[in-house]
VEXDREN-2710 file (C-alpha; in Angstrom, 1 decimal):
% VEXDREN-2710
k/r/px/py/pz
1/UNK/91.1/152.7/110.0
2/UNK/89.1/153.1/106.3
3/UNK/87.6/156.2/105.6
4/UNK/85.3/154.9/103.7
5/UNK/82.6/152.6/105.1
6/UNK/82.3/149.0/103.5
7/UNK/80.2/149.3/100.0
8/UNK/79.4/147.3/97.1
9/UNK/78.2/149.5/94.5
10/UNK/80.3/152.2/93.1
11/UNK/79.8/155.2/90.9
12/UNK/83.2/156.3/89.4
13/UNK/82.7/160.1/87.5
14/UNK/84.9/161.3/84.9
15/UNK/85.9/157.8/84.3
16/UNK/88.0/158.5/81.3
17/UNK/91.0/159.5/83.6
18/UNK/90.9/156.0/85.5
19/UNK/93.8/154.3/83.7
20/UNK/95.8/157.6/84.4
21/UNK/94.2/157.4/88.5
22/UNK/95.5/153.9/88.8
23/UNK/98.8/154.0/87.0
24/UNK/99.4/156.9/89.6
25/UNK/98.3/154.5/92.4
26/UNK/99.8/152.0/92.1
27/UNK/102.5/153.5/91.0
28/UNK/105.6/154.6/93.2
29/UNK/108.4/157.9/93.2
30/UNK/110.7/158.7/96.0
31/UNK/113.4/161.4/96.1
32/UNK/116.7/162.5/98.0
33/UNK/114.7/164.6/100.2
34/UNK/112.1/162.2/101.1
35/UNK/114.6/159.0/101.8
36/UNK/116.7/162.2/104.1
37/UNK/113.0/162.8/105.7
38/UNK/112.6/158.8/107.1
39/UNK/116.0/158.5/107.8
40/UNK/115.5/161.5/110.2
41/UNK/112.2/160.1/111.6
42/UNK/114.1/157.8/112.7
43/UNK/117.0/158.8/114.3
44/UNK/118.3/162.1/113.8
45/UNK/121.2/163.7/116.0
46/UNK/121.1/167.2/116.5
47/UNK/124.0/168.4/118.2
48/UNK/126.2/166.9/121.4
49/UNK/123.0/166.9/123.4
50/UNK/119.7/167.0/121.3
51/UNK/118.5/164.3/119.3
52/UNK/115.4/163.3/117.6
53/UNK/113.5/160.3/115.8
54/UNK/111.7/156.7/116.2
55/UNK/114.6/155.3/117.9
56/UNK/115.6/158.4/120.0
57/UNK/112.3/158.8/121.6
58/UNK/111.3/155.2/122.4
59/UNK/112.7/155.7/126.1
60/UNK/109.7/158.5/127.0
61/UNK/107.5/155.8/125.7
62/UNK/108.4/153.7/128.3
63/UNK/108.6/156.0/131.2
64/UNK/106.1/154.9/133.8
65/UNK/104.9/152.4/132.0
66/UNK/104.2/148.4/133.2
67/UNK/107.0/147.7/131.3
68/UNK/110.2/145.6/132.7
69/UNK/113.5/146.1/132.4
70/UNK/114.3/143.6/130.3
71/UNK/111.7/144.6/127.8
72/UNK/113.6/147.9/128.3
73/UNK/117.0/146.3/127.4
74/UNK/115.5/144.8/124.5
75/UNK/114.1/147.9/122.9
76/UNK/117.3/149.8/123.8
77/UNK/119.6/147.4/121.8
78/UNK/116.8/147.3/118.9
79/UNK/117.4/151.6/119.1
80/UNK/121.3/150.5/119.4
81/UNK/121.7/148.7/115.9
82/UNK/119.4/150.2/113.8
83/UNK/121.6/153.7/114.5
84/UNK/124.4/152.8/113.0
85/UNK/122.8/151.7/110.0
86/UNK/120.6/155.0/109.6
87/UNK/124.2/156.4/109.2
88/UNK/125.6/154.7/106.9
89/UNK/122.1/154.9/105.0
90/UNK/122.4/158.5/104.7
91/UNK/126.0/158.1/103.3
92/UNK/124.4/155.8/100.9
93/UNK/121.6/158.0/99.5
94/UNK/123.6/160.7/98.9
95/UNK/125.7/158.2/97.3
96/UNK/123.1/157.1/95.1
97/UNK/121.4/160.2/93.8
98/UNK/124.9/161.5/93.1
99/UNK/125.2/159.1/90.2
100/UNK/121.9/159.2/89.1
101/UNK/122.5/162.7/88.8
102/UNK/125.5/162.3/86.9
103/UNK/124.0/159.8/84.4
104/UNK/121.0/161.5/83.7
105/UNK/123.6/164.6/82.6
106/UNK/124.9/161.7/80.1
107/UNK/121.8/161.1/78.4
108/UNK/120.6/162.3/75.2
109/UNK/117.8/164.3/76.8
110/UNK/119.3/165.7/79.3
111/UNK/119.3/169.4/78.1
112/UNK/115.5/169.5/78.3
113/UNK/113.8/171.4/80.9
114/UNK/112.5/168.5/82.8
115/UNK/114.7/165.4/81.4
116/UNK/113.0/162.1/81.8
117/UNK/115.2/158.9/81.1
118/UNK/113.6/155.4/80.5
119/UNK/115.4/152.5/82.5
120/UNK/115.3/149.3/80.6
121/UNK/117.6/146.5/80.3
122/UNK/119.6/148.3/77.5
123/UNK/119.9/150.9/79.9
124/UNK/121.5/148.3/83.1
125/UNK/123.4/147.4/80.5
126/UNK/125.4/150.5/79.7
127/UNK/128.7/150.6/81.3
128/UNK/128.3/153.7/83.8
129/UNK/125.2/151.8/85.3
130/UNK/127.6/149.4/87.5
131/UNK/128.4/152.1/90.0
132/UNK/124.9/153.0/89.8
133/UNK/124.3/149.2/90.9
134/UNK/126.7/148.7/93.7
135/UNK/126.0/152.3/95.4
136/UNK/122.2/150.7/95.2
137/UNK/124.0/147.6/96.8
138/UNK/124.9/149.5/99.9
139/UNK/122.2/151.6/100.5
140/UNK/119.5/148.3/100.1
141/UNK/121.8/147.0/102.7
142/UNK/121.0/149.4/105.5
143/UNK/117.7/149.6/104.4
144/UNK/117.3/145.7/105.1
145/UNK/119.2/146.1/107.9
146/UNK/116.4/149.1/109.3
147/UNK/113.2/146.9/108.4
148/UNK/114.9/144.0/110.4
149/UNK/115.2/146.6/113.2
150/UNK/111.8/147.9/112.8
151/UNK/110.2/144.5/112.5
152/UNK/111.6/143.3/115.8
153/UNK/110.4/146.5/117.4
154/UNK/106.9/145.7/116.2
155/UNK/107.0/142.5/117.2
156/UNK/108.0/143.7/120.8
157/UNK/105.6/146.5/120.9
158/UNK/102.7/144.0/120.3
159/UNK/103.8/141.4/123.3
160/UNK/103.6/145.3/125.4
161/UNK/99.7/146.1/124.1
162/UNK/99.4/145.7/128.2
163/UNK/101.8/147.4/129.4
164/UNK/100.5/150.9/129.2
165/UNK/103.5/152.5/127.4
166/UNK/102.7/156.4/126.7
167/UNK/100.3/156.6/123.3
168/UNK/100.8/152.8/122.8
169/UNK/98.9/153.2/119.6
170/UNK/100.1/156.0/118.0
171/UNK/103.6/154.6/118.5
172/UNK/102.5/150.7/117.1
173/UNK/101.0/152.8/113.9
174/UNK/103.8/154.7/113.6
175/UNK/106.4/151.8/113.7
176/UNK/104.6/149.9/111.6
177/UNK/104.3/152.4/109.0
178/UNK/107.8/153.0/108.8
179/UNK/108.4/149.6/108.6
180/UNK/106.0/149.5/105.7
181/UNK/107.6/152.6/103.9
182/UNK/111.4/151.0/104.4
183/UNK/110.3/147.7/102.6
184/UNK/108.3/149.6/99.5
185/UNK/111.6/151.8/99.2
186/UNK/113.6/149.3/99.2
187/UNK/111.5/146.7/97.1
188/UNK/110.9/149.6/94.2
189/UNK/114.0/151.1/94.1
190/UNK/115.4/147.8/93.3
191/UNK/112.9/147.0/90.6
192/UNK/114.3/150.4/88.9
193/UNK/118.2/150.0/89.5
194/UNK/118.4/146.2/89.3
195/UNK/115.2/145.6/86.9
196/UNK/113.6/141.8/87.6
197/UNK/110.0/142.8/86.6
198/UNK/108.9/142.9/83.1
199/UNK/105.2/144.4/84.1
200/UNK/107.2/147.5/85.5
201/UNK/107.9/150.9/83.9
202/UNK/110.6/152.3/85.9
203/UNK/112.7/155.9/84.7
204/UNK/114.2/158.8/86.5
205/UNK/113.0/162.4/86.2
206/UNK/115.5/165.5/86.6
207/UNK/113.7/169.1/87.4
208/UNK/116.4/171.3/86.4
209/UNK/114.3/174.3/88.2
210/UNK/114.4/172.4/91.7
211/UNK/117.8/170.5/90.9
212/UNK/115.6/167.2/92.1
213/UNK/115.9/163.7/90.9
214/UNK/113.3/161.4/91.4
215/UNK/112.8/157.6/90.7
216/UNK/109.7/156.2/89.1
217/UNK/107.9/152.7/89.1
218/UNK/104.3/152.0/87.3
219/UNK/102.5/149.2/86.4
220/UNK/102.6/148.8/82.3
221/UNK/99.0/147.8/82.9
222/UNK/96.8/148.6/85.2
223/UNK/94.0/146.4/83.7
224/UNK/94.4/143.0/85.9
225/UNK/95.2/145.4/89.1
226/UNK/91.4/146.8/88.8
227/UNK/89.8/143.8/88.3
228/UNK/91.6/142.4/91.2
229/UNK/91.0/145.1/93.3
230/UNK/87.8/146.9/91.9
231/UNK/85.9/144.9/89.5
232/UNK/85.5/141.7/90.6
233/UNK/85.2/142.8/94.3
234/UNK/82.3/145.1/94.0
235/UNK/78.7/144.0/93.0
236/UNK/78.2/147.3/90.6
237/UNK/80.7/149.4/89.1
238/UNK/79.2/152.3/87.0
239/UNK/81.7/154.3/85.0
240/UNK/80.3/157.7/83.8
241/UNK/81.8/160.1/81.8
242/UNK/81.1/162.9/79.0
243/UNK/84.4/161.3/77.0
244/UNK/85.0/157.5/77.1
245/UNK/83.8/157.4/73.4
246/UNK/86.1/157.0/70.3
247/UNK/84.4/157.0/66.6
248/UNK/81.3/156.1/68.7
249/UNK/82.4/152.9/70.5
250/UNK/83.7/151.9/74.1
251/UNK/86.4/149.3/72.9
252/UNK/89.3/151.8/73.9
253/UNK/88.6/152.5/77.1
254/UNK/87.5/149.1/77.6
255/UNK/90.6/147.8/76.5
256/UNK/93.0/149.9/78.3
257/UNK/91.2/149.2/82.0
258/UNK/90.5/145.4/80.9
259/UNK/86.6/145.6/81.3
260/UNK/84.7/142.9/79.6
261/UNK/81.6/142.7/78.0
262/UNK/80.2/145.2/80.5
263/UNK/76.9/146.6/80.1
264/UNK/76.9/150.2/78.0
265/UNK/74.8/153.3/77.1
266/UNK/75.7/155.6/75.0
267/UNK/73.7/159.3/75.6
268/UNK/73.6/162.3/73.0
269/UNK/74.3/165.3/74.5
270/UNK/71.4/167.6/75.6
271/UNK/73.2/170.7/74.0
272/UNK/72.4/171.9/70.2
273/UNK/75.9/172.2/69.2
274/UNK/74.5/173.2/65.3
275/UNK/73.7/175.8/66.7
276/UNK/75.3/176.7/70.0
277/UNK/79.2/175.7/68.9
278/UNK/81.5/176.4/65.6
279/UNK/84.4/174.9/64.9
280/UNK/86.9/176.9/62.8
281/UNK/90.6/175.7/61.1
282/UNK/92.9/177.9/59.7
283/UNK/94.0/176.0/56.7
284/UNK/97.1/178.1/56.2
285/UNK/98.7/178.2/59.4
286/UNK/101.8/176.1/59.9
287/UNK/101.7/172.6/61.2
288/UNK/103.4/172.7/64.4
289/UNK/106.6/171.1/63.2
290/UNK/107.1/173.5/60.8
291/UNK/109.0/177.1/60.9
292/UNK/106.7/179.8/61.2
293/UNK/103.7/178.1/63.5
294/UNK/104.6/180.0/66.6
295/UNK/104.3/183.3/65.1
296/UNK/101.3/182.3/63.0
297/UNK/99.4/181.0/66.5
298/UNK/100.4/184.6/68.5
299/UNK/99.4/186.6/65.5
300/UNK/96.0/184.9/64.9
301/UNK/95.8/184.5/68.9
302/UNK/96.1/188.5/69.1
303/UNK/93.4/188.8/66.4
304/UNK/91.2/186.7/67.3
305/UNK/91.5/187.9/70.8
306/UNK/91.0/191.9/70.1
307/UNK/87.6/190.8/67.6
308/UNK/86.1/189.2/70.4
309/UNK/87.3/191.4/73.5
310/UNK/89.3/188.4/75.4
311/UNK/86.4/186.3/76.6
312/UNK/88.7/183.2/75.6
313/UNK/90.4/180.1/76.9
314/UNK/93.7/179.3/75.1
315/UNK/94.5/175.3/75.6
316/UNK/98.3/174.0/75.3
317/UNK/99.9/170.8/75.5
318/UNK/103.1/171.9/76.9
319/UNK/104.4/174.9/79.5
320/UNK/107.0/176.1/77.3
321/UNK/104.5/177.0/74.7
322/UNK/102.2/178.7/76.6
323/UNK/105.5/180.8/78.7
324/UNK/106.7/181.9/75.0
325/UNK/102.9/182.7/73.4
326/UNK/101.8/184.7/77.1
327/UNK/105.0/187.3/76.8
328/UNK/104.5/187.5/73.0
329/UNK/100.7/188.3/73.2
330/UNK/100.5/190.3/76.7
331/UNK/101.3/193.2/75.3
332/UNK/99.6/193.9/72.4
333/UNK/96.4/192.6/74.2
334/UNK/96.8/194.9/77.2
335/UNK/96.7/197.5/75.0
336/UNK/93.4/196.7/73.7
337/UNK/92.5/196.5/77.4
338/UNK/92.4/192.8/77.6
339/UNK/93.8/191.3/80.5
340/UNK/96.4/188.0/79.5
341/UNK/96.4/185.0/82.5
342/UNK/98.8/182.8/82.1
343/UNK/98.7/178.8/84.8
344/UNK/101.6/178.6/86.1
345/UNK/102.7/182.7/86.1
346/UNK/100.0/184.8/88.0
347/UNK/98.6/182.9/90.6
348/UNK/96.8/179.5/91.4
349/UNK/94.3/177.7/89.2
350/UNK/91.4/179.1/91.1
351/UNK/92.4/182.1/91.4
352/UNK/93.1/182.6/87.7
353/UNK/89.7/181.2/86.7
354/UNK/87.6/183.8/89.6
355/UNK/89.5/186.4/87.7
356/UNK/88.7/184.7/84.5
357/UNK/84.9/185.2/85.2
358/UNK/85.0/188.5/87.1
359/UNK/86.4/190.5/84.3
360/UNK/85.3/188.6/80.6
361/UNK/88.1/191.0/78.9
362/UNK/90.7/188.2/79.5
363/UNK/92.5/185.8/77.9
364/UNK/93.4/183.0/79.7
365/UNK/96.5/180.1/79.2
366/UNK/95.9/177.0/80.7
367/UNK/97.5/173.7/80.1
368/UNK/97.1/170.2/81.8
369/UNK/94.5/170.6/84.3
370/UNK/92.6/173.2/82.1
371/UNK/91.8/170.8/79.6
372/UNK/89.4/169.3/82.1
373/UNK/87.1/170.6/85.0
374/UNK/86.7/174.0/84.3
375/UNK/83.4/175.1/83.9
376/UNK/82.3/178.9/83.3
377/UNK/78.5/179.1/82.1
378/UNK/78.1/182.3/80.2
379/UNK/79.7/185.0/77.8
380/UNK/82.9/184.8/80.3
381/UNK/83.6/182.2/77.8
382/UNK/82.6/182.6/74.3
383/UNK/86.2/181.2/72.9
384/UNK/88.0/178.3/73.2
385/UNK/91.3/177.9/71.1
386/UNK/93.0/174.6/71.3
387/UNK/96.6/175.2/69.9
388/UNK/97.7/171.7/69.6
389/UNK/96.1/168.5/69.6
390/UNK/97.0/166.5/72.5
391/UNK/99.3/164.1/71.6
392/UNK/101.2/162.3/74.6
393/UNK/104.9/163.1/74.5
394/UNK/106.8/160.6/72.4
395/UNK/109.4/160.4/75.0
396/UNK/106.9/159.7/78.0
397/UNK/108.1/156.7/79.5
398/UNK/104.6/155.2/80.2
399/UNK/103.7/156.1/76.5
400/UNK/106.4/154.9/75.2
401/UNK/106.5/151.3/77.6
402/UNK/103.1/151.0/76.6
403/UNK/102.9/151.8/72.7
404/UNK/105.6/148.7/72.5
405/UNK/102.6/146.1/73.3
406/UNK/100.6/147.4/69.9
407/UNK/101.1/146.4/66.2
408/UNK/100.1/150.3/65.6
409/UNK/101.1/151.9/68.5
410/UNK/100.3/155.5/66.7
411/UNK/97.0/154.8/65.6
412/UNK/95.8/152.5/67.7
413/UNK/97.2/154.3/71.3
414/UNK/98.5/157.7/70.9
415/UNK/95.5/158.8/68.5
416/UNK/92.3/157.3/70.9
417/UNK/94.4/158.6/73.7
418/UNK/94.5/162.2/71.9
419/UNK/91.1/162.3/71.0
420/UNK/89.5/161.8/74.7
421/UNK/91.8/164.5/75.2
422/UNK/90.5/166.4/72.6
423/UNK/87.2/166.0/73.5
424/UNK/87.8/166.8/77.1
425/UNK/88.9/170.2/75.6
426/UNK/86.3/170.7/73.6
427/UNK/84.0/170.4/76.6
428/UNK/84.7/173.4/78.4
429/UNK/83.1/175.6/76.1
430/UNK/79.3/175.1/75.7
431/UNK/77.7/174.6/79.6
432/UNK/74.6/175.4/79.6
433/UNK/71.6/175.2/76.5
434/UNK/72.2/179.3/76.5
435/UNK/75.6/179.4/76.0
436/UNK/77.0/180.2/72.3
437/UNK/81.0/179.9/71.6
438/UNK/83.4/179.2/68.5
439/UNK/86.2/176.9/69.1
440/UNK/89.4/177.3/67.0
441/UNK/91.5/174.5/66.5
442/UNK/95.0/176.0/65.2
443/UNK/96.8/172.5/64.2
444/UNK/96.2/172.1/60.2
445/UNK/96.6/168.3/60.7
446/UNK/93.2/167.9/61.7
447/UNK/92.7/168.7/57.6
448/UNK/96.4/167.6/56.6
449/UNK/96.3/164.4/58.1
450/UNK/94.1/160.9/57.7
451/UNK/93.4/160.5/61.5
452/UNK/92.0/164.5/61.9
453/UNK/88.9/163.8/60.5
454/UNK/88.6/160.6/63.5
455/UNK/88.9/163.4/65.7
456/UNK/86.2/165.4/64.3
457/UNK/84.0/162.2/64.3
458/UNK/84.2/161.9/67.7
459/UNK/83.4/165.5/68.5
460/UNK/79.1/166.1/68.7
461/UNK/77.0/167.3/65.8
462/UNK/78.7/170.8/65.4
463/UNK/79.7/172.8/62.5
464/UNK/82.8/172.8/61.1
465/UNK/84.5/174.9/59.1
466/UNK/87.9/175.7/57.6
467/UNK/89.3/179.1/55.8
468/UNK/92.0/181.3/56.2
469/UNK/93.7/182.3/59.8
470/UNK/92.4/186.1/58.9
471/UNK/88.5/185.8/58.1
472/UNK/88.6/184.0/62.0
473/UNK/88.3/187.3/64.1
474/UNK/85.5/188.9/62.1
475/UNK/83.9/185.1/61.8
476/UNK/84.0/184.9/65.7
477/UNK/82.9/188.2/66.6
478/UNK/79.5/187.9/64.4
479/UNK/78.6/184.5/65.8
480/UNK/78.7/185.6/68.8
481/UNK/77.2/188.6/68.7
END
């Protein structure tokens, strides 16, 4: 059943994030857990009497239905194989994930706090991948074996759409979802151990915290997937969005989605950012390469901070940087009675920003989802410091797949992709035409380097202005006074 109702016209909002959307998808991850969770929906023995699952259950299904016997013996000996291999597939995942496991704790990353490895061809070709292989050899066995089982049960089921078995239809859904899910597994876990499509990303990721490997497919573009399935099946698309611009133009985004020669408009924004917004960068901090920047961004942060009585949003690019720069800034802010929230260490992502605009004496550290979608009209939030700009990491597998198909990967992906970013960012300050707020950008490159001043092309009409990390407090608390 659709839970939408047939349409032709579409509006999509924030339409900046729909190569991310569709790369997620139509993408595909599975872990231990979850390939343990199936096998157990299907047939899962409990103890000498108990057991549970698909196949277990199929006799209550039957009971007092029109049913025959021999479609009974049928079903029973459908139940009858597919156990054995529901075994042996357990034996085989654990298998599996056990030698992932191991050769992710080989690779050069692997020390990192979430490791993420990159499965190419160079990779299959690496001499501890073989066991990888043939362990993926025996569990892609039983799971054949378990959609030949589950295929024949759905064929069965639909010659008995007559027959009155017990919840006929939740059962036929059920089966045939499985059915689905065993081929997908089995289909995309062989496209990351074996390889055989070049318009795949495939890579594992290891959560040291929750000891959990997971195994990763994407499309390396998702550009001919939304024609196929959006574009050229709808009679309007409408893409909408306060960031799809870079230096002024559309070609980016239209690039990366595979839009062509769609009709545009490009608005100015109804705020006066002259007036309403500043932009101030320290010109002697520390790129953030370089010794010294984490110190320099807590000191200025707790300066900055006190001058304007919290009030302020702190954006990072990573949760390591915002972990070390909440316990070195907590304290000396709580002394000045300004409360420090940190995503990720006191409470949910609503429930920091409620707090956030109860009680304006706060600081809050956001990263990922902060960049984007919060909104907070009013002197709640007056400051907005970005720490770094928001490059993609270089080690990203999708990044990385992706930069190999341009001539300049730097500039021509990873700096349009920062600067929608950056923009998103920049967005959550000024929300209405009363509010007033500074920004502070504390990354020098936006000065140091050739592509900062791109970024500040593609911010609005606002003033910018660069000085010392210690004339910023006093700066911030007069403008917004």
């Amino acid at each position: 059943a659709q839970v939408l109702p047939e349409y032709d016209h579409i509006i999509i909002d924030e339409a900046h994030n729909l190569e991310d959307v569709a790369t997620d998808q139509f993408g595909f991850s599975v872990n231990q857990t979850q390939l343990l969770d199936f096998l157990d929906s299907l047939f899962e023995t409990g103890g000498a009497q108990t057991s549970a699952g698909l196949f277990a259950e199929l006799p209550r299904h039957f009971q007092h239905s029109a049913a025959g016997s021999g479609d009974m013996d049928k079903t029973n000996a459908i139940a009858q194989a597919a156990g054995p291999a529901v075994t042996r597939a357990r034996q085989s995942v654990y298998d599996c994930f056990n030698l992932l496991t191991a050769f992710m704790a080989q690779s050069p990353d692997s020390s990192a706090y979430d490791a993420r490895l990159r499965i190419t061809d160079g990779v299959r070709k690496s001499e501890n991948w073989g066991v990888v292989e043939r362990a993926w050899d025996n569990l892609s066995v039983q799971l054949t074996a378990i959609g030949d089982a589950l295929g024949k049960l759905d064929t069965l089921l639909g010659e008995l759409k007559d027959a009155e078995l017990l919840d006929y239809d939740m059962l036929l859904l059920r089966v045939q979802s499985l059915r689905r899910y065993a081929t997908e597994v089995r289909i995309n876990i062989g496209y990351v151990v074996n390889g055989g499509d070049e318009q795949k990303i495939t890579w594992l990721v290891y959560e040291r915290a929750r000891d959990t490997l997971a195994l990763h497919a994407a499309p390396l573009s998702v550009a001919e997937l939304l024609e196929a399935n959006l574009f050229s099946q709808k009679a309007t698309v409408a893409l909408a969005s306060a960031t799809m611009a870079v230096g002024g133009d559309f070609t980016y985004i239209k690039d990366r989605i595979g839009l062509r020669e769609p009709e545009e408009l490009q608005l100015e924004s109804p705020f006066d950012y002259q007036k309403q917004a500043l932009v101030y960068i320290p010109n002697d901090i520390p790129e953030p390469n370089q010794r010294g920047y984490q110190q320099a961004l807590e000191e200025t942060l707790i300066g900055l901070c006190t001058a304007t009585g919290g009030r302020a949003l702190v954006l990072f690019t990573a949760n390591s940087a915002l972990r070390m720069t909440y316990k070195a800034i907590q304290e000396p802010l709580e002394e000045q009675g300004i409360a420090v929230l940190g995503q990720g260490i006191d409470g949910s992502r609503r429930n920091l920003l409620d707090r956030f605009k109860e009680f304006p004496r706060t600081v809050l550290l956001g990263t990922t989802s902060f960049w984007e979608g919060v909104d907070v009209v009013g002197d709640a939030l007056s400051v907005l410091v970005i720490a770094k700009l928001p490059f993609s990491v270089p080690n990203d597998p999708i990044y990385t797949a992706r930069s190999e198909g341009f001539d300049d990967a730097f500039n021509e992906y990873a700096v349009p992709q920062a600067i929608l970013r950056f923009k998103q960012g920049f967005g959550r300050l000024i929300r209405s035409r009363e509010d007033r707020g500074i920004v502070a950008v504390l990354d020098k490159r936006l000065l140091s380097k050739k592509y900062g001043q791109v970024f500040l092309d593609s911010l609005p009409h606002t003033t910018v202005r660069s000085g010392p990390g210690k004339h910023l407090p006093l700066l911030a608390a007069r403008f917004l006074v």
